[in-house]
mmCIF file of the N, C-alpha and C atoms, coordinates in Angstrom:
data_MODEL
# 
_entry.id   MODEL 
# 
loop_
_atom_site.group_PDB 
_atom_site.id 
_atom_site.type_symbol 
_atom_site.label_atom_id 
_atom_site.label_alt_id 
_atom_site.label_comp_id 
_atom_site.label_asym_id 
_atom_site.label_entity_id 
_atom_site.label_seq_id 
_atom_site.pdbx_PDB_ins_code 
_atom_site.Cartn_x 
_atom_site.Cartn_y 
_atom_site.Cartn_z 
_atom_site.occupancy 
_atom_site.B_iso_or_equiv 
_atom_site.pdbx_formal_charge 
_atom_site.auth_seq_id 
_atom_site.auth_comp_id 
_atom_site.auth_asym_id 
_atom_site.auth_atom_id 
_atom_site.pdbx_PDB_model_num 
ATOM 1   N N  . UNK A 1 1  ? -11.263 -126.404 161.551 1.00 0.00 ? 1  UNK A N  1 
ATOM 2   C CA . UNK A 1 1  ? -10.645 -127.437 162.348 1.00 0.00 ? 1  UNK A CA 1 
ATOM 3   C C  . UNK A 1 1  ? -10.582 -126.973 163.797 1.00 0.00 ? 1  UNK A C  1 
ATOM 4   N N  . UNK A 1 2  ? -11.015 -127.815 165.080 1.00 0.00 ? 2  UNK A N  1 
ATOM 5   C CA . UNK A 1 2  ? -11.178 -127.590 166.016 1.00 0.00 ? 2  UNK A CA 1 
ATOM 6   C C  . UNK A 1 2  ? -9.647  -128.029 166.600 1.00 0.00 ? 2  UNK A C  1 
ATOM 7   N N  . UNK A 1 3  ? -8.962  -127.270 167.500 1.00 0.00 ? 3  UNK A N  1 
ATOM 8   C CA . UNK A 1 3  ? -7.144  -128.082 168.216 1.00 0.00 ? 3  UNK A CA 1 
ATOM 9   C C  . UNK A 1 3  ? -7.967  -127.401 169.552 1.00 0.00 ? 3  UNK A C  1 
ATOM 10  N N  . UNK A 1 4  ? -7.523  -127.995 170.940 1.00 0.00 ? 4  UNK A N  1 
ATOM 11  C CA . UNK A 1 4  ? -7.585  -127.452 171.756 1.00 0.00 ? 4  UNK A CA 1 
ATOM 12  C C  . UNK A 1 4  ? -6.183  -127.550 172.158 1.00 0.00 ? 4  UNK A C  1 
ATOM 13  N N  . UNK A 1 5  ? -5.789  -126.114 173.234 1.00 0.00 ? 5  UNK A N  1 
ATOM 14  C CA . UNK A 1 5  ? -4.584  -125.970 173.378 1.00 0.00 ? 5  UNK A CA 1 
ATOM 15  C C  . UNK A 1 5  ? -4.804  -125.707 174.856 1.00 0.00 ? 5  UNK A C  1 
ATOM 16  N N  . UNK A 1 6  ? -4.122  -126.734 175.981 1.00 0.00 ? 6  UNK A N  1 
ATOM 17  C CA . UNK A 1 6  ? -3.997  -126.788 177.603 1.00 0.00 ? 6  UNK A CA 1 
ATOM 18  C C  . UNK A 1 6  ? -2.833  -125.801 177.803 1.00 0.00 ? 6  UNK A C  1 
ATOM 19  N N  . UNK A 1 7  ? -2.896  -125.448 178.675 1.00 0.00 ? 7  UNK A N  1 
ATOM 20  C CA . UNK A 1 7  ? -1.787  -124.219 179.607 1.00 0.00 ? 7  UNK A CA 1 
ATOM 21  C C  . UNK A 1 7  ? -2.139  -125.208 180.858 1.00 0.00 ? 7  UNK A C  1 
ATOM 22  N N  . UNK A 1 8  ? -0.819  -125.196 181.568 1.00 0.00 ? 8  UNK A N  1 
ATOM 23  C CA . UNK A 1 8  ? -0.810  -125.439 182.956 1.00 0.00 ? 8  UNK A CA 1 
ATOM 24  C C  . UNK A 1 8  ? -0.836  -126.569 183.613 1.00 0.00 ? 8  UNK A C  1 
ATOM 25  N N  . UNK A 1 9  ? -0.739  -127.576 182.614 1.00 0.00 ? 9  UNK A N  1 
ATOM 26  C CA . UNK A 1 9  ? -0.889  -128.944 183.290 1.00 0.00 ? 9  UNK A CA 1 
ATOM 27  C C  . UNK A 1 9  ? 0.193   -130.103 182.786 1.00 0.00 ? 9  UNK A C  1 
ATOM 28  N N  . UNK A 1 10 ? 0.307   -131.070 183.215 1.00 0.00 ? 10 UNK A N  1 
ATOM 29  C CA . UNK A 1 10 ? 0.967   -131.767 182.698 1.00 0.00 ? 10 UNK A CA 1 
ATOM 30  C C  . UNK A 1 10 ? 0.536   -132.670 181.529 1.00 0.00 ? 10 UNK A C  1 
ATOM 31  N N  . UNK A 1 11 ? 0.896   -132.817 180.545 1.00 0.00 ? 11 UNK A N  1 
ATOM 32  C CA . UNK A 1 11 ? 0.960   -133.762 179.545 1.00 0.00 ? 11 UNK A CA 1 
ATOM 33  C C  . UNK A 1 11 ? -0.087  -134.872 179.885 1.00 0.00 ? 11 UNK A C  1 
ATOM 34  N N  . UNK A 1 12 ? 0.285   -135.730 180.643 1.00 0.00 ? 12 UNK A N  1 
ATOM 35  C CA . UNK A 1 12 ? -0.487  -137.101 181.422 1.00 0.00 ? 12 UNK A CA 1 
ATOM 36  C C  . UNK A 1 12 ? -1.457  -136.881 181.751 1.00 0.00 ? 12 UNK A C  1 
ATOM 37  N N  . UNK A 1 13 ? -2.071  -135.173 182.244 1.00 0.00 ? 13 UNK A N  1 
ATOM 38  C CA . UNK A 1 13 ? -3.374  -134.945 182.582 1.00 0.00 ? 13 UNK A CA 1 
ATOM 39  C C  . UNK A 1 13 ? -3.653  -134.291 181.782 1.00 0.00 ? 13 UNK A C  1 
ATOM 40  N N  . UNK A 1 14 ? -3.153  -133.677 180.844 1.00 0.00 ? 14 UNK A N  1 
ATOM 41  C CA . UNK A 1 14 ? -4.174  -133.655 179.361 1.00 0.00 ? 14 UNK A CA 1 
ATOM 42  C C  . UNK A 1 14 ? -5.177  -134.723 178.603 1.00 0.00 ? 14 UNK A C  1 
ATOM 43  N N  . UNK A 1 15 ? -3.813  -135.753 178.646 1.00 0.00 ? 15 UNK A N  1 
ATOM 44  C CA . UNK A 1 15 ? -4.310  -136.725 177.824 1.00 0.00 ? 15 UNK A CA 1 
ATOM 45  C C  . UNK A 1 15 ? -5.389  -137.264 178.605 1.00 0.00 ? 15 UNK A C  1 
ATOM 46  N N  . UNK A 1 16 ? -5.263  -137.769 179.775 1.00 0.00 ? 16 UNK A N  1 
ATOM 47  C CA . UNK A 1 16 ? -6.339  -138.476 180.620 1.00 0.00 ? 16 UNK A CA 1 
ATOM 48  C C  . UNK A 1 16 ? -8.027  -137.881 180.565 1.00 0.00 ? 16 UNK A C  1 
ATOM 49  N N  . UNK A 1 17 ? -7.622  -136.444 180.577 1.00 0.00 ? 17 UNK A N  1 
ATOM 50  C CA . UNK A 1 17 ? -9.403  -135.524 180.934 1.00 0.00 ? 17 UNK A CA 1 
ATOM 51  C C  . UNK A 1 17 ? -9.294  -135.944 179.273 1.00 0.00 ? 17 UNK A C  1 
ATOM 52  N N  . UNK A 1 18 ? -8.774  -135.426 177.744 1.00 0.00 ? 18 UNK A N  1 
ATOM 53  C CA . UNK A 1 18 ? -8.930  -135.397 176.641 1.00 0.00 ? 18 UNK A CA 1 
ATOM 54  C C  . UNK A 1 18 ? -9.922  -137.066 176.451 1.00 0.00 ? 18 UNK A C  1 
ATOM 55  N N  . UNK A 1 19 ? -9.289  -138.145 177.079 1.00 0.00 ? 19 UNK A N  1 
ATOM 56  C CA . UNK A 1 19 ? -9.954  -139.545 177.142 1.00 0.00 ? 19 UNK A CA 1 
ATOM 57  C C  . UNK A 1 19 ? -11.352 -139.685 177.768 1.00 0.00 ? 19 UNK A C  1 
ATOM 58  N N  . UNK A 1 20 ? -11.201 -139.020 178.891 1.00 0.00 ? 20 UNK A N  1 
ATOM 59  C CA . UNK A 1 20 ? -12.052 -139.280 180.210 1.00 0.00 ? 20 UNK A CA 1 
ATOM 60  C C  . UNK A 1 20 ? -13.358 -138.175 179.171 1.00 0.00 ? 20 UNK A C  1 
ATOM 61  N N  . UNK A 1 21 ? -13.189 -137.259 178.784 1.00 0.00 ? 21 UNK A N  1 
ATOM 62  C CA . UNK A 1 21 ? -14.413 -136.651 178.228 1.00 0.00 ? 21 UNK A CA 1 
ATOM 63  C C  . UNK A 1 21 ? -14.635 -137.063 176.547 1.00 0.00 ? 21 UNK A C  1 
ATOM 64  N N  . UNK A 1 22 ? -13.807 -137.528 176.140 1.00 0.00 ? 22 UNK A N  1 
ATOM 65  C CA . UNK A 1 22 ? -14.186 -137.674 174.649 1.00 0.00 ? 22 UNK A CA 1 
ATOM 66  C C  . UNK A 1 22 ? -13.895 -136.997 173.662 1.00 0.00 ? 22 UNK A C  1 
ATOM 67  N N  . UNK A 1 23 ? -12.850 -136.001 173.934 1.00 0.00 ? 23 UNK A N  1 
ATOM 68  C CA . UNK A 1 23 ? -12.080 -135.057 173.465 1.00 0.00 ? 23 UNK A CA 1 
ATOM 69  C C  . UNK A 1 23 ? -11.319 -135.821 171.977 1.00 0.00 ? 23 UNK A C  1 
ATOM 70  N N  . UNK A 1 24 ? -12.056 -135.656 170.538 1.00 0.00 ? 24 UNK A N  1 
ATOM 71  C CA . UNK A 1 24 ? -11.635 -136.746 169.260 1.00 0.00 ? 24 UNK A CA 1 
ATOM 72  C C  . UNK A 1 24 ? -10.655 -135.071 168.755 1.00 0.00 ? 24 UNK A C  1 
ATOM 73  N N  . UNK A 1 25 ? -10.493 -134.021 169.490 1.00 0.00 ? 25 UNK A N  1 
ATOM 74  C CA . UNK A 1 25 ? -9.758  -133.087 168.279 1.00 0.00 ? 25 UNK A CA 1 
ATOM 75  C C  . UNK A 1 25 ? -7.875  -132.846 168.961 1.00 0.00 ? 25 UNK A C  1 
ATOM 76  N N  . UNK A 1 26 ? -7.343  -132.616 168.328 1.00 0.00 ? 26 UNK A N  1 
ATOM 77  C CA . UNK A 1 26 ? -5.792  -132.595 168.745 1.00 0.00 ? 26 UNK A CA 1 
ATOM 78  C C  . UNK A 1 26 ? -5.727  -131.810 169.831 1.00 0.00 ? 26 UNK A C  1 
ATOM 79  N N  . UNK A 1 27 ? -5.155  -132.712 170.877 1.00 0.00 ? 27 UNK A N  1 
ATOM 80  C CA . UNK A 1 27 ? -4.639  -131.953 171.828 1.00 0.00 ? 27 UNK A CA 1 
ATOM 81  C C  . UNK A 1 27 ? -3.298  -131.281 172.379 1.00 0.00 ? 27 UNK A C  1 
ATOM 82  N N  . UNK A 1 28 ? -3.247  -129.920 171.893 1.00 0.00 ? 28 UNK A N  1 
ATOM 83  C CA . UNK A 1 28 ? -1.901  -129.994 172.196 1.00 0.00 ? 28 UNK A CA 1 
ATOM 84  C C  . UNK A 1 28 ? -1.331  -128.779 173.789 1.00 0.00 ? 28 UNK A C  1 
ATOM 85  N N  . UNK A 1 29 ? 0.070   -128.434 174.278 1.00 0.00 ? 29 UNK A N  1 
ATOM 86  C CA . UNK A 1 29 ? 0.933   -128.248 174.893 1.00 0.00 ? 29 UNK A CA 1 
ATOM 87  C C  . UNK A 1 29 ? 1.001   -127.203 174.538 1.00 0.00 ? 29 UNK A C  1 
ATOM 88  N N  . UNK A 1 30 ? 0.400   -126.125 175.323 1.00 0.00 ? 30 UNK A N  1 
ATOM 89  C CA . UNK A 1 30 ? 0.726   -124.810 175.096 1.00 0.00 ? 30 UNK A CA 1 
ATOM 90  C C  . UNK A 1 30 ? 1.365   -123.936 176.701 1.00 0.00 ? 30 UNK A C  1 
ATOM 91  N N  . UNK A 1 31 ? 1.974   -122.709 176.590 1.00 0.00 ? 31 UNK A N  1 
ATOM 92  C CA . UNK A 1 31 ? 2.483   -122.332 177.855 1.00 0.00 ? 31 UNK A CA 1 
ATOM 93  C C  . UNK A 1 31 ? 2.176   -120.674 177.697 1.00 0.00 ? 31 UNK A C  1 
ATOM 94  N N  . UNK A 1 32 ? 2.626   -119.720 179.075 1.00 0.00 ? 32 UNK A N  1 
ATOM 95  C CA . UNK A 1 32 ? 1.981   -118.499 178.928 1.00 0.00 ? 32 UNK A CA 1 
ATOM 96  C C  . UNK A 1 32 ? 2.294   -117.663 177.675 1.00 0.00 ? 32 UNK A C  1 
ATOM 97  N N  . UNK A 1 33 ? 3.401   -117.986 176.840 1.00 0.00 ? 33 UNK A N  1 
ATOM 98  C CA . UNK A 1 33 ? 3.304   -117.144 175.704 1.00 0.00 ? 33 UNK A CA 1 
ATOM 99  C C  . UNK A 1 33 ? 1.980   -117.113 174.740 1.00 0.00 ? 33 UNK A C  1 
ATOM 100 N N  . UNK A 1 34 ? 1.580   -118.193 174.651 1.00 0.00 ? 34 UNK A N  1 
ATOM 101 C CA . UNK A 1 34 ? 0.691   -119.022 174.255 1.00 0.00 ? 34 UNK A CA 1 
ATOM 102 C C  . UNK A 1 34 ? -0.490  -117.914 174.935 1.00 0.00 ? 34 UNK A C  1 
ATOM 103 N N  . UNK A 1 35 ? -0.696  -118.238 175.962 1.00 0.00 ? 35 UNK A N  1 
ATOM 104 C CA . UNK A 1 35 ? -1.782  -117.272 176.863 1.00 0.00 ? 35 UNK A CA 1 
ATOM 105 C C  . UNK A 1 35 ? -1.703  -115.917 176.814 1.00 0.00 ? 35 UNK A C  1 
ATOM 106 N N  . UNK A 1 36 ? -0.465  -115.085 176.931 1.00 0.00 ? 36 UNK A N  1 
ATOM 107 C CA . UNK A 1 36 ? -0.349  -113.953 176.740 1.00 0.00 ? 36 UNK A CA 1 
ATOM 108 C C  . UNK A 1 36 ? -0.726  -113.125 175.139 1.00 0.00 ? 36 UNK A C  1 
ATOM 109 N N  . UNK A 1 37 ? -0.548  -114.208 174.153 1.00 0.00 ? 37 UNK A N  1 
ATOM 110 C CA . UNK A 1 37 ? -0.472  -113.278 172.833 1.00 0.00 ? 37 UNK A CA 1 
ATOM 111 C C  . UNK A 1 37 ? -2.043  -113.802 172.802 1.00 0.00 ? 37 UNK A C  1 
ATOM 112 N N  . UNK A 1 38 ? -2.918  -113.876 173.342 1.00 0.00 ? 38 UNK A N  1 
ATOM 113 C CA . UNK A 1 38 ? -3.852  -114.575 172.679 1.00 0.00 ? 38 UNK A CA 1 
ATOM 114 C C  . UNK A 1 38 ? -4.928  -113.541 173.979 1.00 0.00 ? 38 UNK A C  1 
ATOM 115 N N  . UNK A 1 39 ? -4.635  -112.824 175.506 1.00 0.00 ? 39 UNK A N  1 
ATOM 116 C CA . UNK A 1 39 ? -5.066  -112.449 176.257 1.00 0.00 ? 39 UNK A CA 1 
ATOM 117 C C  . UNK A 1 39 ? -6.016  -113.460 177.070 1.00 0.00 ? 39 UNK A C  1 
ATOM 118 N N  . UNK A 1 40 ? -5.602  -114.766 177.049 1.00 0.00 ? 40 UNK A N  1 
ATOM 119 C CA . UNK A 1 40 ? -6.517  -115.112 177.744 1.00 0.00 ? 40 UNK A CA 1 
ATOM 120 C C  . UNK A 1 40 ? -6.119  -115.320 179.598 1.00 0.00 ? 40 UNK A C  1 
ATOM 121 N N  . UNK A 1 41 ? -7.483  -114.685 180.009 1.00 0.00 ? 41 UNK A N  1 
ATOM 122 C CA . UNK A 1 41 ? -7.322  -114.767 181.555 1.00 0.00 ? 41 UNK A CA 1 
ATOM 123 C C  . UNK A 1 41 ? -8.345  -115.362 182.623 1.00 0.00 ? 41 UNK A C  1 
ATOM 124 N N  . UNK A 1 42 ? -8.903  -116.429 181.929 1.00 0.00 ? 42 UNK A N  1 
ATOM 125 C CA . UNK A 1 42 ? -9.639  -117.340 182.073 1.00 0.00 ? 42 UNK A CA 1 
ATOM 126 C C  . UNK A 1 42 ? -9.806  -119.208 181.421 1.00 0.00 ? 42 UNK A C  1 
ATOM 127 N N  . UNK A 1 43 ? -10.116 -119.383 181.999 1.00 0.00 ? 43 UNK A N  1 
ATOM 128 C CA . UNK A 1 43 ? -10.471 -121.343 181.538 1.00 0.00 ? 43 UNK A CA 1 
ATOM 129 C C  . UNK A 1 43 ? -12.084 -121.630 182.041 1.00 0.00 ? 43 UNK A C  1 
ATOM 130 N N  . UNK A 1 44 ? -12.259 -122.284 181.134 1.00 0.00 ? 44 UNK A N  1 
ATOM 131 C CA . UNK A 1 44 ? -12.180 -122.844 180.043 1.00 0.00 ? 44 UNK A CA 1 
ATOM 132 C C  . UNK A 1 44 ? -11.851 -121.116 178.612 1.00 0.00 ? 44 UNK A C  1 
ATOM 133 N N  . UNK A 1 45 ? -11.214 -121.052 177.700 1.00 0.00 ? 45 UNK A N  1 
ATOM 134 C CA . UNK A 1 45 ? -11.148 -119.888 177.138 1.00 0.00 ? 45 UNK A CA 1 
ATOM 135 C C  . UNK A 1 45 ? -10.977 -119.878 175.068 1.00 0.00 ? 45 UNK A C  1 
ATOM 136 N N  . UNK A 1 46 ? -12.173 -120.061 174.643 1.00 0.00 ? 46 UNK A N  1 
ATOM 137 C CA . UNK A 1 46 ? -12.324 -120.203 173.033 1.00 0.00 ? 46 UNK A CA 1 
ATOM 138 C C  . UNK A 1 46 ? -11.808 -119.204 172.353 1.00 0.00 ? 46 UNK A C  1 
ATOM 139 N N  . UNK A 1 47 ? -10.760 -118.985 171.441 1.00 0.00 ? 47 UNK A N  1 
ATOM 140 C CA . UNK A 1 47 ? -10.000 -118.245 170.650 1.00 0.00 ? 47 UNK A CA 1 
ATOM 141 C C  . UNK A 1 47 ? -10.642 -118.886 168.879 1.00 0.00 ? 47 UNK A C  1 
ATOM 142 N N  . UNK A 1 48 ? -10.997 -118.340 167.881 1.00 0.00 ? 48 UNK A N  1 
ATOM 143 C CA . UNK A 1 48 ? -11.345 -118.433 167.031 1.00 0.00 ? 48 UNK A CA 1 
ATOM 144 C C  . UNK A 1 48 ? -10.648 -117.562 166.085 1.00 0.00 ? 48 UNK A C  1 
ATOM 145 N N  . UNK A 1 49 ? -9.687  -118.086 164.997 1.00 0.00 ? 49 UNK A N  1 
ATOM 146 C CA . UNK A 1 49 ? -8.780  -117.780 164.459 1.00 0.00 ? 49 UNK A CA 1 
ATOM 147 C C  . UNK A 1 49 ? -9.277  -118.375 163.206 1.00 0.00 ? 49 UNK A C  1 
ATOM 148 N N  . UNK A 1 50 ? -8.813  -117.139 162.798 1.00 0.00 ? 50 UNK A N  1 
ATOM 149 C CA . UNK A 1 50 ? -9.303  -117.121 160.629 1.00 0.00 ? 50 UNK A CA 1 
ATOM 150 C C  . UNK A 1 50 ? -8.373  -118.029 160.049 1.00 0.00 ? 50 UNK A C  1 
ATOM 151 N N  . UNK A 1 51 ? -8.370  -118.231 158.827 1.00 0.00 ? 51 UNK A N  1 
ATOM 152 C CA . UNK A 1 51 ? -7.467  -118.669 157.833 1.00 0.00 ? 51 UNK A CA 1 
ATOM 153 C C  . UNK A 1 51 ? -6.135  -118.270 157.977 1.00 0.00 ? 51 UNK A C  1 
ATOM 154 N N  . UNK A 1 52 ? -6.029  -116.819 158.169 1.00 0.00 ? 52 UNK A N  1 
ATOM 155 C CA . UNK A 1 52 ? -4.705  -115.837 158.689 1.00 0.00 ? 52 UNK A CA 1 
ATOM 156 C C  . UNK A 1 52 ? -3.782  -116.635 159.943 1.00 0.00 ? 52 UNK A C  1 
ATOM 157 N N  . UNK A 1 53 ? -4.596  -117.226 160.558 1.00 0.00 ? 53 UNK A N  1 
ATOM 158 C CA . UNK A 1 53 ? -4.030  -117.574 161.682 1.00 0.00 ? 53 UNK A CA 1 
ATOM 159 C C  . UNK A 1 53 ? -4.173  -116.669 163.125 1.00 0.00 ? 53 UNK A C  1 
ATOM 160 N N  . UNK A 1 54 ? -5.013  -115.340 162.727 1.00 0.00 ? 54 UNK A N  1 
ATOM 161 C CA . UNK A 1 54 ? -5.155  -113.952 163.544 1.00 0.00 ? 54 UNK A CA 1 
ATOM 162 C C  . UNK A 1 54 ? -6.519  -114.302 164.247 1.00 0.00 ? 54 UNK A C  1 
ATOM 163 N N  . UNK A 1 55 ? -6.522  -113.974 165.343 1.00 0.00 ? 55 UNK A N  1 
ATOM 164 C CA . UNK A 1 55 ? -7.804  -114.051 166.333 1.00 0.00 ? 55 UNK A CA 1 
ATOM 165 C C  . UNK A 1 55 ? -9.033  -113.325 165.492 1.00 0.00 ? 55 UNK A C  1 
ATOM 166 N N  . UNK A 1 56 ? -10.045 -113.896 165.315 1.00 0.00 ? 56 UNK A N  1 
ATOM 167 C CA . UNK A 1 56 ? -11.179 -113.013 164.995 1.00 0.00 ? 56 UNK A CA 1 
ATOM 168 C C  . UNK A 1 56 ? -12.639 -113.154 165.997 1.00 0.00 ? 56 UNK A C  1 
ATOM 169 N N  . UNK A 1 57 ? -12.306 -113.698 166.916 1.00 0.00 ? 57 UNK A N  1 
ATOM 170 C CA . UNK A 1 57 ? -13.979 -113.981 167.809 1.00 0.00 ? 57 UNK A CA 1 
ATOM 171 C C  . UNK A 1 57 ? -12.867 -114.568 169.054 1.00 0.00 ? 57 UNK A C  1 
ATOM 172 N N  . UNK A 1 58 ? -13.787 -114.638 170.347 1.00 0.00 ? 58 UNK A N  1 
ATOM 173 C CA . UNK A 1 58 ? -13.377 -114.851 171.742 1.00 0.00 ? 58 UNK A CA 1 
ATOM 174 C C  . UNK A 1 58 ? -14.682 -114.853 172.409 1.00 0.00 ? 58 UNK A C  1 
ATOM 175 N N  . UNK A 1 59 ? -14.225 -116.196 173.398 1.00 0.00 ? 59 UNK A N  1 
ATOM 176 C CA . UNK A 1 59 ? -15.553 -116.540 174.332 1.00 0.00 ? 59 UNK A CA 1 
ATOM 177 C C  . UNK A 1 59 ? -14.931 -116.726 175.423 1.00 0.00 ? 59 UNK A C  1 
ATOM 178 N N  . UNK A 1 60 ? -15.398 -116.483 176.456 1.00 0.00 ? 60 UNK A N  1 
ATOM 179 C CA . UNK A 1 60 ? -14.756 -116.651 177.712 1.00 0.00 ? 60 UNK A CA 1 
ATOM 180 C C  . UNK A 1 60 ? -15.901 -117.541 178.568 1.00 0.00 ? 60 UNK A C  1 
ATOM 181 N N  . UNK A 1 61 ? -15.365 -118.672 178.983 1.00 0.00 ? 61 UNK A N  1 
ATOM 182 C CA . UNK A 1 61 ? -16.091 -119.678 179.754 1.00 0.00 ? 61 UNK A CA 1 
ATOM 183 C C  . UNK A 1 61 ? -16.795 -120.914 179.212 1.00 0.00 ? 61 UNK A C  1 
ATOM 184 N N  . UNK A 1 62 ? -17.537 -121.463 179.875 1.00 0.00 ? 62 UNK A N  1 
ATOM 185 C CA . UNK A 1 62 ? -18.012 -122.826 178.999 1.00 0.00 ? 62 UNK A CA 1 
ATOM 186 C C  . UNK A 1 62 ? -19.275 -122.732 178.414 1.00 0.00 ? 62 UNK A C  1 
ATOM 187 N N  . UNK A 1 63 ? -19.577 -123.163 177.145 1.00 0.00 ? 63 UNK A N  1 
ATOM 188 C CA . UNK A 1 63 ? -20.844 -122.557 176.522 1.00 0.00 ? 63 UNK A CA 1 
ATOM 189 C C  . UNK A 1 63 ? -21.147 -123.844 175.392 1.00 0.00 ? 63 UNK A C  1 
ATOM 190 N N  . UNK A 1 64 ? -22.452 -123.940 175.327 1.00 0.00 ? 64 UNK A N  1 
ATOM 191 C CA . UNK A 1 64 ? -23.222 -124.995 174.809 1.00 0.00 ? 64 UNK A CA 1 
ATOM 192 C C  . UNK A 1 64 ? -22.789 -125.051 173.129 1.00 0.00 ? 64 UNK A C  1 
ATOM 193 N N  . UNK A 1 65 ? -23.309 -125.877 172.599 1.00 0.00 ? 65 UNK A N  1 
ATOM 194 C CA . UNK A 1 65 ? -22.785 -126.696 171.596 1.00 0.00 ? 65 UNK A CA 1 
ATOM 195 C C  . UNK A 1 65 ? -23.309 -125.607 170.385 1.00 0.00 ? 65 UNK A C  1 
ATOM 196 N N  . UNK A 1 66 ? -24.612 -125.210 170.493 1.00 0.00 ? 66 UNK A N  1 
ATOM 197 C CA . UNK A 1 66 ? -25.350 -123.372 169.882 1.00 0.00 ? 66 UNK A CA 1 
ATOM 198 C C  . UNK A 1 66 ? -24.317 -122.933 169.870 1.00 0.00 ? 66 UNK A C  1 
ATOM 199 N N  . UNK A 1 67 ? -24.395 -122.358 171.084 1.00 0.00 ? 67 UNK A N  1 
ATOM 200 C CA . UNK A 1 67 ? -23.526 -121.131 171.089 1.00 0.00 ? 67 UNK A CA 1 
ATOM 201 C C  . UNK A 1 67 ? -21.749 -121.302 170.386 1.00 0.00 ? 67 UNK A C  1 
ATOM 202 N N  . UNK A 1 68 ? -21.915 -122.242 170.563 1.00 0.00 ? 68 UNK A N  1 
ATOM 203 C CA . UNK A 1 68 ? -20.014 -122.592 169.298 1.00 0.00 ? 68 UNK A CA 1 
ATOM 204 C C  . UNK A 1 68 ? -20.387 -122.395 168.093 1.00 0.00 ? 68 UNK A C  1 
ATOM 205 N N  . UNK A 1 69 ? -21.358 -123.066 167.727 1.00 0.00 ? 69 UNK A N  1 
ATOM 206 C CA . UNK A 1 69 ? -21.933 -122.949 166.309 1.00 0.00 ? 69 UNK A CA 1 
ATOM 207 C C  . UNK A 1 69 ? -22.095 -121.125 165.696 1.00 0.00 ? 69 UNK A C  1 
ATOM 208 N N  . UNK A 1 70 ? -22.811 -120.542 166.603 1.00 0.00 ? 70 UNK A N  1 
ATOM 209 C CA . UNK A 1 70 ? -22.919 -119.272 166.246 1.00 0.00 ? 70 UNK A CA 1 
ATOM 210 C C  . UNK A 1 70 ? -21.407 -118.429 166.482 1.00 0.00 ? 70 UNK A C  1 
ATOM 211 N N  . UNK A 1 71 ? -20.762 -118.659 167.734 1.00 0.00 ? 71 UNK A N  1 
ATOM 212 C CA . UNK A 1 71 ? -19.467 -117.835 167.629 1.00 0.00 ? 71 UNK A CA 1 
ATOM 213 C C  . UNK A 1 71 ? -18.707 -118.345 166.252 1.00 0.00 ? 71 UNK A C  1 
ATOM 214 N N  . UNK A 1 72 ? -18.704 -119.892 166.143 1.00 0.00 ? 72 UNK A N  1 
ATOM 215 C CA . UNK A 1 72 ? -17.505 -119.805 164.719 1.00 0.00 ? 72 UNK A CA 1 
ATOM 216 C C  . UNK A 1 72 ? -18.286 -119.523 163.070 1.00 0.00 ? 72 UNK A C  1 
ATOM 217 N N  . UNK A 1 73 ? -19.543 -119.496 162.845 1.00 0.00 ? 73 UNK A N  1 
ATOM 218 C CA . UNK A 1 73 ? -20.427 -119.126 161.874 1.00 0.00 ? 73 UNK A CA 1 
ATOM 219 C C  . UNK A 1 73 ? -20.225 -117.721 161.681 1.00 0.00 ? 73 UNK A C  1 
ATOM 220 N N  . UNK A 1 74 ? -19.813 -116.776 162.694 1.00 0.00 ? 74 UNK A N  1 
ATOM 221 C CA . UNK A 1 74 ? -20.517 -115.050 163.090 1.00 0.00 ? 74 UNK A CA 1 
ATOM 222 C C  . UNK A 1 74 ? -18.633 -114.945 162.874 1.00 0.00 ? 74 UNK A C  1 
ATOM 223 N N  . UNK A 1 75 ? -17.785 -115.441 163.285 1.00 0.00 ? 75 UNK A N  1 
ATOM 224 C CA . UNK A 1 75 ? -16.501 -115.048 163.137 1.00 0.00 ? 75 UNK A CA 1 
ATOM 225 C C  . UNK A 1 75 ? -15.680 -115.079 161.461 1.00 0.00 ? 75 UNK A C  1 
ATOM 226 N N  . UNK A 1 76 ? -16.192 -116.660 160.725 1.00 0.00 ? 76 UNK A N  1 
ATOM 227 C CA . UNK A 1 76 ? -15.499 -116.968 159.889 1.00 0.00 ? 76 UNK A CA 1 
ATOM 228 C C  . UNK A 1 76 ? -16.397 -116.352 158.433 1.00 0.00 ? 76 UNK A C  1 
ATOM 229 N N  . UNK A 1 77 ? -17.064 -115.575 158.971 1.00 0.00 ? 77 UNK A N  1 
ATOM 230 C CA . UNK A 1 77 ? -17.751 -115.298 157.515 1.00 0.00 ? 77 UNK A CA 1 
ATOM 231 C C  . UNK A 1 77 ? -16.944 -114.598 156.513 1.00 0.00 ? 77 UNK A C  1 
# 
C-alpha cells in the first residue's frame, strides 16, 4: 500500500497539489517527528517500510515509475 506523508505545509495545500497531480493514494499530515525518526533531509523523500512497520529501503529525490518498482520489489522480498 502506497500513503504519502507531507511535512511542512498546510492541509489545503496538500490536498490541492494531491488533486492538481492525481495523487489516488492517502494523503496524510505528518510533522518533524515524523521526519526525524525516519532521517529524512530531503523532498521529494521515499521511505519503504516492511510489514513490521520498520524502514527497509530509502530513496532520496524524484525517480521514475522503474525505479519504484525496483526499490519496493528489492526491499519487500
Amino acid at each position: 500500500m502506497l500513503v504519502t506523508v507531507a511535512i511542512g505545509a498546510p492541509a489545503k495545500v496538500i490536498a490541492n497539489t494531491a488533486r492538481r497531480v492525481g495523487l489516488t493514494a492517502p494523503a496524510l499530515l505528518g510533522d518533524n517527528a515524523i521526519r526525524d525518526a525516519y532521517g529524512v533531509d530531503a523532498v521529494p523523500w521515499t521511505v519503504v517500510l516492511g510489514r513490521d512497520g520498520r524502514a527497509v529501503a530509502a530513496a532520496r529525490g524524484a525517480h521514475d515509475e522503474n525505479a519504484f518498482r525496483t526499490l519496493f520489489a528489492d526491499a519487500l522480498r
